[in-house]
N, CA and C atoms as an extended XYZ file, in Angstrom:
132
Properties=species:S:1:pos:R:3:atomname:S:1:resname:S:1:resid:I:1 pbc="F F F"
N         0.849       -1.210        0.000 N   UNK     1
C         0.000        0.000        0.000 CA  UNK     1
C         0.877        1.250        0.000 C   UNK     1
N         1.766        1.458        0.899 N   UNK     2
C         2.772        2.535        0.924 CA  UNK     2
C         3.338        2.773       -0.459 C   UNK     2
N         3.540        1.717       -1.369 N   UNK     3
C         4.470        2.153       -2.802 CA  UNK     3
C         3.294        2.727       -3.188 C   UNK     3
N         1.555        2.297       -3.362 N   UNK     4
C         0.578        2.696       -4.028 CA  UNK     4
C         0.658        4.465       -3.455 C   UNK     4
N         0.513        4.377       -2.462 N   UNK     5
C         0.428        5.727       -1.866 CA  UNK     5
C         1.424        6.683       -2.312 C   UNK     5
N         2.552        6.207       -2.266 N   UNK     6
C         4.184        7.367       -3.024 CA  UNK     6
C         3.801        7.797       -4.085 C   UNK     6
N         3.386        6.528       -4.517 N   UNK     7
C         2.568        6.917       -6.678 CA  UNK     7
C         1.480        8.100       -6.388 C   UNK     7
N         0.813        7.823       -5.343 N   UNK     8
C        -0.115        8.777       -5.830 CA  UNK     8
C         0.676       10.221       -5.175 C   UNK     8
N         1.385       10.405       -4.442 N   UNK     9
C         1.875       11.897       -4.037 CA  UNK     9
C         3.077       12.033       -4.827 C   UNK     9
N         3.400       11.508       -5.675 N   UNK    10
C         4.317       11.503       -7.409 CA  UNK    10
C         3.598       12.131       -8.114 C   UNK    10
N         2.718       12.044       -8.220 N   UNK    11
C         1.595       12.078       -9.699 CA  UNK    11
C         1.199       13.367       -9.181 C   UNK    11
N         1.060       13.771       -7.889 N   UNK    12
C         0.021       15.320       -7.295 CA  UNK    12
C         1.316       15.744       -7.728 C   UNK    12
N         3.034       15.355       -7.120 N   UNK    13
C         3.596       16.216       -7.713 CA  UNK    13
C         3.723       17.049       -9.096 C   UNK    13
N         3.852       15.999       -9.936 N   UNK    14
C         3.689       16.043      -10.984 CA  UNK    14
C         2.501       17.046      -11.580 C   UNK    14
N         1.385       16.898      -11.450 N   UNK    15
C         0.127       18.213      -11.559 CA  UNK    15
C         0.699       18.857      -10.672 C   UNK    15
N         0.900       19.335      -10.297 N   UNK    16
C         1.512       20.645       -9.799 CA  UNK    16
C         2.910       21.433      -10.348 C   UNK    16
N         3.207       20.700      -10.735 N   UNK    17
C         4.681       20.933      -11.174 CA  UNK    17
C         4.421       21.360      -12.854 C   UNK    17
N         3.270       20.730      -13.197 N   UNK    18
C         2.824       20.761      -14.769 CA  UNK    18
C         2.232       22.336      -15.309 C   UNK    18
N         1.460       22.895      -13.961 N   UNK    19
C         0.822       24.058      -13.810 CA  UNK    19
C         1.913       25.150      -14.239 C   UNK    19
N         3.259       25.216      -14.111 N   UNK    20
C         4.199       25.990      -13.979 CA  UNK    20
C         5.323       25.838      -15.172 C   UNK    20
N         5.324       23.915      -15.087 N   UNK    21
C         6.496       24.148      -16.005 CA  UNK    21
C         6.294       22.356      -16.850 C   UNK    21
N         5.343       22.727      -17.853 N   UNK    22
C         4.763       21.724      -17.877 CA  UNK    22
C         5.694       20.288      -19.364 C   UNK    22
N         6.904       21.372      -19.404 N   UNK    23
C         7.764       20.422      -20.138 CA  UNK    23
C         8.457       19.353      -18.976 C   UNK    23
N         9.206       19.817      -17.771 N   UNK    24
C         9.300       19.561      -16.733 CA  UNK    24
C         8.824       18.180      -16.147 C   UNK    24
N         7.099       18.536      -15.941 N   UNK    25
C         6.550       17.588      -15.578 CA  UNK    25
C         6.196       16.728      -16.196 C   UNK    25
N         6.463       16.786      -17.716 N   UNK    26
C         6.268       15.563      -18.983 CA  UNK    26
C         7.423       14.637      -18.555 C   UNK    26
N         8.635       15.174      -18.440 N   UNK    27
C         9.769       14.750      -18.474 CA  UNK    27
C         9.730       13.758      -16.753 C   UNK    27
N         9.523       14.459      -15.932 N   UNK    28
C         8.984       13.280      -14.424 CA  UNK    28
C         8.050       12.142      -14.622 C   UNK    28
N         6.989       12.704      -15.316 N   UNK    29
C         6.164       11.399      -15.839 CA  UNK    29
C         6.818       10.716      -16.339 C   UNK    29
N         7.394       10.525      -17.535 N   UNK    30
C         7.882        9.492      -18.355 CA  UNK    30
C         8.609        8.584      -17.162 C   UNK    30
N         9.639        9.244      -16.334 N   UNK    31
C        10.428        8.791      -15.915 CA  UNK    31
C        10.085        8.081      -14.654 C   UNK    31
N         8.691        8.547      -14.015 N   UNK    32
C         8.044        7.904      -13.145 CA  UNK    32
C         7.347        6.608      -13.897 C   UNK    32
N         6.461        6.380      -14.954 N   UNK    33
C         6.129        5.401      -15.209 CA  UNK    33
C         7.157        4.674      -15.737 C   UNK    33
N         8.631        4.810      -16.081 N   UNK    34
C         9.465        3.864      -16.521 CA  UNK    34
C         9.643        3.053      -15.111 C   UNK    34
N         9.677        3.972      -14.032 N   UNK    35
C        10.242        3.168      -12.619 CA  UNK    35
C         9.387        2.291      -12.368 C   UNK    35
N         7.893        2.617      -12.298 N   UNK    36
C         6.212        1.906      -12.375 CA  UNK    36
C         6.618        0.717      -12.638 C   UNK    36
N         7.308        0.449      -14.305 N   UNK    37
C         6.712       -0.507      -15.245 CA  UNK    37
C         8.011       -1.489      -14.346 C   UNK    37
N         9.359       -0.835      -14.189 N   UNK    38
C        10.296       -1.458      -14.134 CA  UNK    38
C         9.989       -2.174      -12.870 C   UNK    38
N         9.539       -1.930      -11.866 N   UNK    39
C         9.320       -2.004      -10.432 CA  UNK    39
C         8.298       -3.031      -10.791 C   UNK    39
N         7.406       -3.331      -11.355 N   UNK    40
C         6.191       -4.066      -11.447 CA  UNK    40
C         6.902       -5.316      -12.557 C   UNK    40
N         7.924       -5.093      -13.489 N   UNK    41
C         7.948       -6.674      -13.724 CA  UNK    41
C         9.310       -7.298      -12.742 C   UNK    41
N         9.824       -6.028      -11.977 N   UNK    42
C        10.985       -7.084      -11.164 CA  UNK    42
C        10.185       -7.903       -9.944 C   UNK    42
N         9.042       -7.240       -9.517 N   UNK    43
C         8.457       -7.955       -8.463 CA  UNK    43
C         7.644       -9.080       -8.687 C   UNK    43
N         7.624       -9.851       -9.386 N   UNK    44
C         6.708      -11.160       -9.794 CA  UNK    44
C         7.181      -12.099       -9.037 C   UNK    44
């Protein structure tokens, strides 16, 4: 639950961060869902 929870105060970062500087926060996304995807097939 705690990793679910980080994701979601990632992602508020992220909208917030988008409001201001929204190349920025394209560039965190990507790099947050690469960790997502990576994190989700090492844990099987």
């Amino acid at each position: 639950i705690t990793h679910t929870v980080n994701a979601f105060n990632d992602m508020a970062d992220v909208v917030r961060l988008y409001s201001k500087k929204p190349e920025a926060a394209e560039q965190r996304l990507a790099n947050l869902l690469s960790e997502v995807m990576y994190d989700d097939s090492e844990s099987v």
